[in-house]
N, C-alpha and C positions, 0 to 999 in steps of 0.2 A: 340779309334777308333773302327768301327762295324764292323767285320773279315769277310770275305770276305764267302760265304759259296761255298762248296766245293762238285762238285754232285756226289752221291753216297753215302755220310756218315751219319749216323742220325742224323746229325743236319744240314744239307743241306741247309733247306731251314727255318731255324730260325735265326732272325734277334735277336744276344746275345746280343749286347750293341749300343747305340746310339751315334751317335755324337753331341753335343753341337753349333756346328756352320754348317749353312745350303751352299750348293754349288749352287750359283745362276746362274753360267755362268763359261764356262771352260775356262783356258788358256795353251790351249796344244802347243809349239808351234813346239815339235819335227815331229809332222805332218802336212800335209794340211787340214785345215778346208772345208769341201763340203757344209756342209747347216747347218745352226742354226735354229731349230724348236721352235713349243711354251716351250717346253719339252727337247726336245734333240737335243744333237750338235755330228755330225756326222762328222769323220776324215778318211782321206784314208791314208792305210796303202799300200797297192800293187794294181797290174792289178784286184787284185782276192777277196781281204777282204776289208774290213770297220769295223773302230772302232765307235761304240754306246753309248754315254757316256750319261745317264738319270742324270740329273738336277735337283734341288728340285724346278725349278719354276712351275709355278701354272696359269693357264687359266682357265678360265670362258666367258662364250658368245665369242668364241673367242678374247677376250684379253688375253694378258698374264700382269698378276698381278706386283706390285712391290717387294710382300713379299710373299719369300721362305717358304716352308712348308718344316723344319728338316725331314730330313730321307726320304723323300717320293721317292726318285730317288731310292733309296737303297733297298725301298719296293718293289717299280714296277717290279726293275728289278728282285728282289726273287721271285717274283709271278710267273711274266713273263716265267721265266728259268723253275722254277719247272712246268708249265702250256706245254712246250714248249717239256720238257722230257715225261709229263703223254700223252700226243696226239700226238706223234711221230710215234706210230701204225697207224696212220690215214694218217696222211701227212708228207711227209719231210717240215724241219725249217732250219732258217737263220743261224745258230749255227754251228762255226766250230769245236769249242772245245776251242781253241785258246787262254793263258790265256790274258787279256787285260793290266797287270804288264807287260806282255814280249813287247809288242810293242811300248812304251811309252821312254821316258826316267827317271830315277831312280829318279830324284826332281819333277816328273809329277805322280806317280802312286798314291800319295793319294787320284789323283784326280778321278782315275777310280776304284781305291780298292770296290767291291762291289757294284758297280753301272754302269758298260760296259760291252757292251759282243761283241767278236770279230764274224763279220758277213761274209758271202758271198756275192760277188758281182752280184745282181741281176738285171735283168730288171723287177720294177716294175710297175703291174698292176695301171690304171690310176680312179680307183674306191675304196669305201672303202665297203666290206660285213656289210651288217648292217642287223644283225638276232633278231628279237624279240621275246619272248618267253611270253609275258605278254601286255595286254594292256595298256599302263600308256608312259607320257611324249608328244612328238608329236604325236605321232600313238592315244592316246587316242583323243588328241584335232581336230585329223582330222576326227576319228571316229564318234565323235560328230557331228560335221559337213556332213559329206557325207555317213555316213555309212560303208565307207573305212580307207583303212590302206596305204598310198600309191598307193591308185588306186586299192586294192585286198580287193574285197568284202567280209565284216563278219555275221553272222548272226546279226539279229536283237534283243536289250534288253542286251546288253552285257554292263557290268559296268566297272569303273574305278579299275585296277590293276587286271581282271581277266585274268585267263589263256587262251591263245588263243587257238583252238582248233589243231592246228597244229603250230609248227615255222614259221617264215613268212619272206622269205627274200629279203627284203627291200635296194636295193643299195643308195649310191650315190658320189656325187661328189668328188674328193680331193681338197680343197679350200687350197688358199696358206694362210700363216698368215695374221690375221686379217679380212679375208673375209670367208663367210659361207660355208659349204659346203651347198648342191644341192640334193635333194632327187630326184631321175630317176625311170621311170619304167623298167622292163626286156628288153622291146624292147631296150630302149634304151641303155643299159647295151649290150645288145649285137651288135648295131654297136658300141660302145666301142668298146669291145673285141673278137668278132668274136662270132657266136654261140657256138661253140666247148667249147670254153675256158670258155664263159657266163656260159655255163652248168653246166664244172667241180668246178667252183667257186661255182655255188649256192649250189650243191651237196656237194662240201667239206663243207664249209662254216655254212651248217645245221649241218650236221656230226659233227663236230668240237665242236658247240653250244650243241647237245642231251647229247655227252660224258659227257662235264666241267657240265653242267647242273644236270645230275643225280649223280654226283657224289660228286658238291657243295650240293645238299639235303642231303649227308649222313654227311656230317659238319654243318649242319645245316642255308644253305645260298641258295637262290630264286636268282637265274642268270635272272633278267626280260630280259632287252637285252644286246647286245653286240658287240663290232664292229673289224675285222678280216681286215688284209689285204692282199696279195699274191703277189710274184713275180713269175719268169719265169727264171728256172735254164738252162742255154743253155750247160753248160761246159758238161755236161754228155749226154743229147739227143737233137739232132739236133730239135727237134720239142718244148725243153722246158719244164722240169717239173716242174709243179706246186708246187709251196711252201709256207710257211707260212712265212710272214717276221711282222716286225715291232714289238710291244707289243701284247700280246696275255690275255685277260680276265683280266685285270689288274682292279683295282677300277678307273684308267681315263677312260678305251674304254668300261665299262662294267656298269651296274647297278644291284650293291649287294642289296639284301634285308636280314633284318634277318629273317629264319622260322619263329620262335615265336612272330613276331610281324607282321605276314603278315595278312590281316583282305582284303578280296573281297570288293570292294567299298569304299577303302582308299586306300592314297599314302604311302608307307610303311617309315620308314626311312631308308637310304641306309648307306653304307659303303662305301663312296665316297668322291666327292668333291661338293654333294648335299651340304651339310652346309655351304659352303662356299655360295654357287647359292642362298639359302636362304637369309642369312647376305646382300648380295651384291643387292639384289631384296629389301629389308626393308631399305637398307642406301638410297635409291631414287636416285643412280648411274642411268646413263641413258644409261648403258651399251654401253657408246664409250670411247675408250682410248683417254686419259692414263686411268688406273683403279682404284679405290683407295686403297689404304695402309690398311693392314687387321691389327687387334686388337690382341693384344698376346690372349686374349683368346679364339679368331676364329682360329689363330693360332696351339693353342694346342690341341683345340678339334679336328678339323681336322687332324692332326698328327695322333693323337690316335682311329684316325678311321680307317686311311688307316693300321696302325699296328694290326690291331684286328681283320681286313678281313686277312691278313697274315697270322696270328696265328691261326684261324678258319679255314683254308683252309689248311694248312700244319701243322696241329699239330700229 
């Protein structure tokens, strides 16, 4: 079994050993289940926390796939935690400390060992920060088209995967499973959330993205974009502070590129679940569920990408 890492120690955030059999779906039943995502099944523990238990299943085009990808619940969540510690100067996060063994029952903890983390109960924002740092994926395809990025005009002659002149933050919708999210302008974004809050979102949200950013280039990793979420802590101030909840910069909310293979005018290859989007775009799927059943050797490959952005980022 993969030990669980432990923060503060130098091996934190290295994933020593794998498991063998993938965790497709939890069955906790010492707690109540809140919501089953594409990704994660979320448990309530008290008035006050939530347990987080990351999944190895796998979506694409919003579907969520039939076949688990080993370890990748185990990855996200080491990413996550370490991602969640390094930009804690910036924003307070979801994280109580709370181990996710102690809240479970004792025949239920292999199912959280290294892949939960116990949360605060937040009220969360009804938007997802979508900050890009690179031209490439929808932002390119609409650039093409209008000149814009979400409605924010770029200069003109700008190619495919270049660097945008500034980050660009691009909200939108939270779609439930199965359905898309919704790309918004600010305005919009702000009758969502109020101007106040639209503001300290887009400012955190950048923030958030420049840190991980210049600090994946010294690992040798092109953060193009990346997608943030945020709750509203009341327990401490009556007005709500701003927090970081969900996944933070993981290879699902994020697009890794490697340096050395980044080229201005090409799609880089990522560290992601791109190889999968590839595979599933060539099998002539017509991207509606059910999805089809991935190949042990899409299987593996993708395992060994999301462990590589791991390793590259916290080595």
């Amino acid at each position: 079994m993969t030990e669980a890492p432990v923060l503060g120690t130098p091996d934190s955030y290295a994933l020593k050993r794998y498991d063998s059999a993938a965790l497709y779906e939890t069955s906790i039943t010492s707690l109540p289940l809140i919501h089953k995502g594409k990704v994660r099944d979320i448990y309530a523990i008290d008035d006050k926390r939530m347990l987080i238990v990351t999944t190895d299943r796998l979506s694409a085009f919003d579907v969520i796939l039939p076949t688990p990808i080993p370890d990748k619940g185990k990855v996200l969540t080491t990413v996550a935690n370490f991602w969640f510690a390094k930009l804690a100067g910036i924003l307070p996060n979801q994280l109580t400390g709370d181990a996710p063994e102690s809240v479970v029952s004792p025949m239920e903890r292999a199912q959280v060992a290294g892949r939960a983390v116990v949360v605060k109960r937040l009220k969360a924002l009804p938007i997802e920060a979508i900050v890009r740092g690179y031209l490439v994926g929808s932002g390119w395809a609409d650039y093409q088209k209008t000149g814009k990025v979400c409605g924010i005009a770029l200069p003109a002659g700008m190619q495919q995967a270049e660097r945008l002149p500034e980050p660009l933050f691009t909200p939108s919708t939270k779609a439930a499973v199965g359905e898309h999210d919704e790309n918004i302008d600010f305005a919009h974004c702000e009758t969502l959330l109020g101007k106040d809050i639209a503001a300290r979102v887009r400012s955190a949200a950048i923030a958030l993205y420049l840190a991980a950013a210049d600090y994946a280039l010294t690992r040798g990793i092109i953060i193009a974009d990346t997608k943030f979420e945020f709750g509203l802590d009341f327990n401490q101030n009556p007005n709500g502070t701003l927090t970081l909840i969900d996944e933070v910069l993981t290879p699902d909310s994020s697009r890794f590129w490697p340096l050395d293979q980044y080229r201005v005018g090409e799609n880089p290859p990522s560290y992601d679940k791109q190889y999968v989007r590839d595979w599933l775009t060539a099998s002539g799927w017509n991207k509606q569920a059910p999805g089809p059943a991935l190949p042990d050797d899409v299987v593996k490959r993708t395992a060994e990408k999301y462990r590589e952005a791991l390793r590259l980022l916290t080595r």
